[in-house]
C-alpha positions as CSV (number, residue, x, y, z in Angstrom):
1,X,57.7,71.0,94.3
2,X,59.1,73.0,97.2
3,X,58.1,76.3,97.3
4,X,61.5,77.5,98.4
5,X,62.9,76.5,95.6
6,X,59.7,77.7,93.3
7,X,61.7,80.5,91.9
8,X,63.8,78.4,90.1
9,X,61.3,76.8,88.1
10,X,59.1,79.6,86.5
11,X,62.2,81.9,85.8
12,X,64.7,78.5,84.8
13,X,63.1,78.4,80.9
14,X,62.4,75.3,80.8
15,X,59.7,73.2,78.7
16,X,58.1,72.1,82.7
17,X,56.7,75.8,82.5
18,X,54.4,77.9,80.2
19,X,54.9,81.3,81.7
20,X,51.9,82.6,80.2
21,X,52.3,86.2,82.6
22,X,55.7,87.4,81.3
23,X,54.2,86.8,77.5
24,X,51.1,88.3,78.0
25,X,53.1,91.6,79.5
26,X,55.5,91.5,76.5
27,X,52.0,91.2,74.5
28,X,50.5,94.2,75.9
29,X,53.3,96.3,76.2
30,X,54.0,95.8,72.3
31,X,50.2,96.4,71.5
32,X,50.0,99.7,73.6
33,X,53.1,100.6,71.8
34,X,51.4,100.0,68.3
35,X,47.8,101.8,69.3
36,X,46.4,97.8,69.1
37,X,44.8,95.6,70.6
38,X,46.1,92.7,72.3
39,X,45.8,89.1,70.9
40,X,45.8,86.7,74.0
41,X,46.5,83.5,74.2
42,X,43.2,83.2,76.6
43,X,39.5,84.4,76.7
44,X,40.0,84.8,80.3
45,X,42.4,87.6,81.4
46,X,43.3,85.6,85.0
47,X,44.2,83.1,82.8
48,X,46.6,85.5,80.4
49,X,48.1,86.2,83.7
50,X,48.9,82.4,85.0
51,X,51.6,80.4,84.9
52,X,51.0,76.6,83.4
53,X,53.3,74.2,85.3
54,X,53.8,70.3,84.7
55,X,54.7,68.6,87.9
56,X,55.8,65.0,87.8
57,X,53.8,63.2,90.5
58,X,56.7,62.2,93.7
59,X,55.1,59.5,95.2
60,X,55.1,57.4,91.6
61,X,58.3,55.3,92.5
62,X,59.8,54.4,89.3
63,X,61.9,51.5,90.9
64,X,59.4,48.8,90.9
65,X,58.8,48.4,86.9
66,X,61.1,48.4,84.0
67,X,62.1,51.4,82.5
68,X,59.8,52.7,80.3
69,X,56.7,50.0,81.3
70,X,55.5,52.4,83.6
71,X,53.0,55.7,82.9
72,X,54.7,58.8,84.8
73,X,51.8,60.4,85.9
74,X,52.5,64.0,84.7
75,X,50.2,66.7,86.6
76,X,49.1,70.4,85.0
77,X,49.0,73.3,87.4
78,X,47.6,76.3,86.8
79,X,49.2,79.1,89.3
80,X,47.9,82.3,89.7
81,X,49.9,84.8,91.1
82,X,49.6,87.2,94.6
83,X,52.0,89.7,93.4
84,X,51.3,90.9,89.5
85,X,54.9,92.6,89.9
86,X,56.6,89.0,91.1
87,X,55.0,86.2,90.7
88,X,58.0,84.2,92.4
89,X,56.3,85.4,95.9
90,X,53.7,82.9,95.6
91,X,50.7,82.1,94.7
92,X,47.4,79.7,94.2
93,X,47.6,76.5,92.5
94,X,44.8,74.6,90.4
95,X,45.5,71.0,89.4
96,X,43.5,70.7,85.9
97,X,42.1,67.2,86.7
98,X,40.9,68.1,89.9
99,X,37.0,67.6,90.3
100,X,36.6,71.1,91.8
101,X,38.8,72.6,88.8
102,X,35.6,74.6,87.4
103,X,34.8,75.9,90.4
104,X,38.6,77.2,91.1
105,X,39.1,78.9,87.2
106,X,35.6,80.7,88.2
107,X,37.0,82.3,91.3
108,X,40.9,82.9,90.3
109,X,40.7,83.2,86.1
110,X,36.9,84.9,86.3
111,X,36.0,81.8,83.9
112,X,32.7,81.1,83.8
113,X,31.0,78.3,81.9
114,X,27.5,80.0,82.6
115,X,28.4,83.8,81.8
116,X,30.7,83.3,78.9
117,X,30.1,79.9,77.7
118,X,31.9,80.5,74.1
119,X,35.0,81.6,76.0
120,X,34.8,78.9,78.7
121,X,34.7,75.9,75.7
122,X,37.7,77.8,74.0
123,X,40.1,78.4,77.0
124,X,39.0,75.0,78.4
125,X,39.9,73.6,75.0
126,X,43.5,74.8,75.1
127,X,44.0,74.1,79.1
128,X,43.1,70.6,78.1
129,X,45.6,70.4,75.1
130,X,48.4,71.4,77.5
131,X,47.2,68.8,79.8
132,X,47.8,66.2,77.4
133,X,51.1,67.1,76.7
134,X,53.7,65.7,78.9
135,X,55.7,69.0,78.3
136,X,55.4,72.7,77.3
137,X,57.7,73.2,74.1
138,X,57.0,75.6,72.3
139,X,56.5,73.2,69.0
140,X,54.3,71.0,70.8
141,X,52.7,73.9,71.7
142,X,52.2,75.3,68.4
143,X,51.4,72.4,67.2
144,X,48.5,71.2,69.4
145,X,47.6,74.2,69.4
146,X,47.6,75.2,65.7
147,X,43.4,75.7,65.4
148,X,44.0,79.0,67.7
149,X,47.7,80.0,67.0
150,X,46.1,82.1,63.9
151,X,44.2,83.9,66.1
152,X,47.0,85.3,69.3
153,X,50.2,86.9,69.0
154,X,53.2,84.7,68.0
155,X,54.4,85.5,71.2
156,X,53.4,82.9,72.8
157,X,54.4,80.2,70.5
158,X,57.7,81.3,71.2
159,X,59.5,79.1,67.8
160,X,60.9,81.1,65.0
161,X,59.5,79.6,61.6
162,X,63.3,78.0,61.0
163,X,63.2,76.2,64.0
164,X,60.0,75.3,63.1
165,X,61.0,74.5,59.8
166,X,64.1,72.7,60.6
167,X,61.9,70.4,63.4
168,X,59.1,69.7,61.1
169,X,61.0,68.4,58.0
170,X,62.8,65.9,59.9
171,X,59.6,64.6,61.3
172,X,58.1,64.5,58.0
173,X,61.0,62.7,56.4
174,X,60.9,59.9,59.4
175,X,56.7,59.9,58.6
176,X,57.9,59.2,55.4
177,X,58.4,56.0,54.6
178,X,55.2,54.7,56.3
179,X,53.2,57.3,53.9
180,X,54.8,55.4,51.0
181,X,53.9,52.4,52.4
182,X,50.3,53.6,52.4
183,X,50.4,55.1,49.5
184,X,51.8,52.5,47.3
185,X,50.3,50.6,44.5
186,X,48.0,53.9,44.2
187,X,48.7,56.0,41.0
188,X,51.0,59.3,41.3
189,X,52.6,58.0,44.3
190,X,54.8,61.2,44.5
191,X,51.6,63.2,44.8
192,X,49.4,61.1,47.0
193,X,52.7,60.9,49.6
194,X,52.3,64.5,49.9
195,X,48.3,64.8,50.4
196,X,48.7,62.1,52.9
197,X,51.6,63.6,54.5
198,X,49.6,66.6,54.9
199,X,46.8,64.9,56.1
200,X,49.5,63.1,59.0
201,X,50.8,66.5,59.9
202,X,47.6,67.5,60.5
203,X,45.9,64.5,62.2
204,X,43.1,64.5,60.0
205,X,41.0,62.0,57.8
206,X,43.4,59.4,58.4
207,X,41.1,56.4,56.6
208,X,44.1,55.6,54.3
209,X,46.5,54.2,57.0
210,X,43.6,52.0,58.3
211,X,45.0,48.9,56.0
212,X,48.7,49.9,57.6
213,X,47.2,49.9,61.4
214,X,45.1,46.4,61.0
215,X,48.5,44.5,59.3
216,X,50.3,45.8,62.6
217,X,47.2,45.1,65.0
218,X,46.5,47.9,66.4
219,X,43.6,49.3,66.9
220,X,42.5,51.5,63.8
221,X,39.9,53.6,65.8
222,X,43.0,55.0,67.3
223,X,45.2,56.3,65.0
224,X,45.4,59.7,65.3
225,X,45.9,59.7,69.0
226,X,49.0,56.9,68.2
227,X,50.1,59.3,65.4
228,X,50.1,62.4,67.2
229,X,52.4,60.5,70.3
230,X,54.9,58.8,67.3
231,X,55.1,62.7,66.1
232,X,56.0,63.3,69.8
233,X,58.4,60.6,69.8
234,X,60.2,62.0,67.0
235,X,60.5,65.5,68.4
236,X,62.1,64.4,71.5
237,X,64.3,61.8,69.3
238,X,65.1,65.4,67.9
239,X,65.4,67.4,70.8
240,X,67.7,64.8,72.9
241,X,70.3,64.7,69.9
242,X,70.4,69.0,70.3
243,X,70.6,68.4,74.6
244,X,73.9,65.7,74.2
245,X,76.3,68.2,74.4
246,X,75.0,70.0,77.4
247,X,74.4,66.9,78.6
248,X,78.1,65.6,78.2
249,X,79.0,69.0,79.5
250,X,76.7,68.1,82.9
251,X,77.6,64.9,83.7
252,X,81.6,65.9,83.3
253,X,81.0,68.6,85.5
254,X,79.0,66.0,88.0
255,X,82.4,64.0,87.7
256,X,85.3,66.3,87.8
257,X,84.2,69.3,89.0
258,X,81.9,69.3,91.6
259,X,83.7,69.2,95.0
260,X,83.6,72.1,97.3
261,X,86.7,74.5,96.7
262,X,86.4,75.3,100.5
263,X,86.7,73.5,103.7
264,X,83.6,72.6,104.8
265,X,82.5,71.1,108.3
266,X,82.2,66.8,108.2
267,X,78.1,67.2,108.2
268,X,77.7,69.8,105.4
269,X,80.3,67.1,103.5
270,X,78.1,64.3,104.0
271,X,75.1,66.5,102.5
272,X,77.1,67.0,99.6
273,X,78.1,63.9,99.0
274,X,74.8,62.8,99.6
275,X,72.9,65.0,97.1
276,X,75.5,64.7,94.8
277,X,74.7,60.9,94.5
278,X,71.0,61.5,94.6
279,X,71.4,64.0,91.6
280,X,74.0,61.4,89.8
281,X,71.7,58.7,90.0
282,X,68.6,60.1,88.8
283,X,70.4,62.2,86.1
284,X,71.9,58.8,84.9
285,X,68.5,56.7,85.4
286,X,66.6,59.4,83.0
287,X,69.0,59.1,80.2
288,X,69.0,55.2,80.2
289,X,65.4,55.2,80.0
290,X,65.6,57.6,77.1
291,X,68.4,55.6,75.7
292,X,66.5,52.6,75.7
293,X,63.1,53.9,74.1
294,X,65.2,55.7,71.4
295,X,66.9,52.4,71.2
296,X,63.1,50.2,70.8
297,X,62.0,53.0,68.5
298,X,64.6,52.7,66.2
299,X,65.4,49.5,66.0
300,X,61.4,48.6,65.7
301,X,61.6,51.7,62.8
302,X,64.8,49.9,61.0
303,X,63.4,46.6,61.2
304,X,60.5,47.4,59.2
305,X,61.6,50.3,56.8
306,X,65.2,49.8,56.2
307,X,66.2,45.9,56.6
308,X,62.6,45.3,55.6
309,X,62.1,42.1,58.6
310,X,58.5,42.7,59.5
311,X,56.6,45.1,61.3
312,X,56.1,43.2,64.5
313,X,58.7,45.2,66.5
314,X,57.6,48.2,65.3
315,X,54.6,47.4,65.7
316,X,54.8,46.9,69.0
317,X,56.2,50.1,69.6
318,X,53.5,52.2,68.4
319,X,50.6,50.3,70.5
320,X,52.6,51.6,73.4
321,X,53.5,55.0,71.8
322,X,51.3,57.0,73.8
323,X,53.0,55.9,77.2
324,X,56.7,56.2,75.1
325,X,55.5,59.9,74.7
326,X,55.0,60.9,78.2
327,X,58.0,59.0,79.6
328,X,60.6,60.3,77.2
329,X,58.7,63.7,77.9
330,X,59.0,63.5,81.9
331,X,62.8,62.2,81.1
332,X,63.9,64.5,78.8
333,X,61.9,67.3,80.4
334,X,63.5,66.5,84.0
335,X,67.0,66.5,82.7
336,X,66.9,69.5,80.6
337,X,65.5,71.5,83.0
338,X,67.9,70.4,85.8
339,X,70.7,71.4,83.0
340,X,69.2,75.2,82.3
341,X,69.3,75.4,86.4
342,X,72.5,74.3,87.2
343,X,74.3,76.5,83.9
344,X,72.1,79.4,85.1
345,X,73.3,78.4,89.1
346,X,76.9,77.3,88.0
347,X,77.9,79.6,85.6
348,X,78.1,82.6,88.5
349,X,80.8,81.1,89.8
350,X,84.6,81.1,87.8
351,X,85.0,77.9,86.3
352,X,81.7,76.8,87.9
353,X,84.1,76.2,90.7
354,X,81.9,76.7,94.1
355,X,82.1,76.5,98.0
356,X,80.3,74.0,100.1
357,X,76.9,76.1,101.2
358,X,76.7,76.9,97.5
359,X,76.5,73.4,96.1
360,X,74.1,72.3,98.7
361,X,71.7,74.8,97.6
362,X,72.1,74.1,93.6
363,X,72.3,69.9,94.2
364,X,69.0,70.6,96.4
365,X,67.1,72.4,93.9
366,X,68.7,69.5,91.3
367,X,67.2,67.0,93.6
368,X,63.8,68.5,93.7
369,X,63.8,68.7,89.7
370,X,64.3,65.0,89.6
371,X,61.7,64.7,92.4
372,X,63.1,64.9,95.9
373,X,61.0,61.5,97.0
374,X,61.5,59.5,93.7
375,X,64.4,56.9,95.4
């Protein structure tokens, strides 16, 4: 990431950042308010005051493997702030799976594994849940999340309980139909669904599925981390379906309206034109490679539960679920933030009409989203 254009991502709203500072403020300003005190998201107060940031790694070229066959590798930074009053002037940046990260959260959080060992294991435990998500949404947050979300302020879960709702019953209702599959040929069928349902949702005790994992080959020791990523799946399956109109919105924009409405010197053209490609091409190579794992997952899910063919595609599908998570994550992430950017960027100008210098700046700060050095 560029530091110039750092600004953009921690105040753009999107999933790539967990602004943990501007909560925690929020936080304490409501608790001095109420004569309470504060539930924080963190043991650590440095850490109450950082900002979590997934960076896509720039040097991973993406043009040497199929879509989708490839890992991104998606890095977690922890930034701590200079400047309390704004933290867009820069600051210090830990990447979690560095080998000196201990040593780092000692000197910049105050967290300490030999002075406050309880609170080290806890806030380590939840920096290490974010790190294995490949983005920051707030239901994947909640979610992973859910063994401390009764103990911190809602705040920084920031889902109301209908959108919560709303996601979680269509996840449940595409969980479904394996459940029954599990729970078939078992007495009360209605009743067992739900119990293992529950048990799904909530990753745990999953022996019943065992005989469902062996008849698809797939390793049975694994099955709640290959649950948790198909729950993953589904909520970006969910989320891209919400994004498609902002997205259509985008990439008419890109097309029709994005030429300088001034006259601008042959070079600074050539820039345009240039970025403009850039931004095209990457904007158009994330939503195949959504399109196409959408595509494998549903197909592979209709195969098996509604045209009742086998379970071989499917199958197939879920031994790689983990790696369809985190691309369709880094996709989706990537192209929704870039959208928030350019609406917040666009929209100043009428009919997000603007001149040359002012395209140059947004399509370089779209570039940078997308990964300035991913060709």
């Amino acid at each position: 990431m560029r530091e110039k254009y750092f600004r953009f991502t921690i105040q753009s709203g999107s999933a790539k950042v967990f602004n943990c500072h501007k909560i925690t403020q929020a936080v304490d300003s409501a608790a001095l308010t109420a004569g309470e005190k504060p539930k924080h998201l963190f043991a650590s107060l440095g850490l109450n005051k950082a900002v979590i940031i997934k960076v896509v790694d720039p040097g991973q070229s993406r043009e040497k493997a199929p879509a989708g066959h490839l890992k991104r590798a998606i890095k977690t930074k922890v930034h701590f702030s200079y400047d309390d009053e704004d933290i867009t002037k820069g600051g210090a940046a830990i990447q979690f799976d560095h080998p000196g990260r201990e040593q780092a959260l000692a000197e910049f959080a105050g967290l300490n594994r030999t002075q406050a060992p309880e609170a080290f294991l806890r806030d380590m435990d939840i920096l290490e849940a974010m790190a294995h998500l490949p983005s920051l949404d707030p239901f994947l947050l909640k979610d992973r999340l859910s063994s401390a979300s009764s103990e911190v302020d809602p705040s920084y879960f920031a889902i109301s309980p209908k959108e919560w709702e709303r996601i979680a019953r269509r996840i449940r209702e595409k969980l479904r139909p394996m459940v029954m599959m599990a729970a078939s040929g078992k007495g009360d069928v209605e009743g067992k669904v739900q119990v293992l349902l529950d048990k799904l949702w909530e990753s745990t005790s999953l022996d019943e599925f065992s005989p469902f994992f062996k008849a698809m080959n797939l390793p049975v020791e694994k099955t709640a981390e290959i649950m948790q990523a198909w729950k993953g799946v589904t909520f970006y399956e969910i989320e891209y379906g919400d994004l498609k109109p902002k997205i259509q919105e985008f990439a008419h924009w890109l097309k029709d309206g994005s030429a300088p409405i001034d006259t601008v010197h042959r070079t600074d053209r050539a820039e345009i034109d240039r970025l403009h490609e850039a931004v095209r091409r990457k904007t158009k190579r994330n939503l195949a490679e959504i399109a196409q794992t959408l595509f494998e997952y549903q197909d592979g899910y209709d195969e098996l539960f509604v045209r009742r063919k086998g379970a071989q595609k499917f199958g197939g599908f879920l031994g790689g679920a983990s790696r369809h998570f985190n691309n369709l994550g880094a996709a989706l992430n990537e192209v929704s933030h870039a959208i928030l950017v350019w609406n917040e960027m666009s929209s100043r100008h009428r009919n997000r009409q603007m001149k040359g210098a002012n395209l140059i700046e947004m399509f370089e700060v779209l570039d940078d989203i997308f990964g300035a050095h991913d060709a």
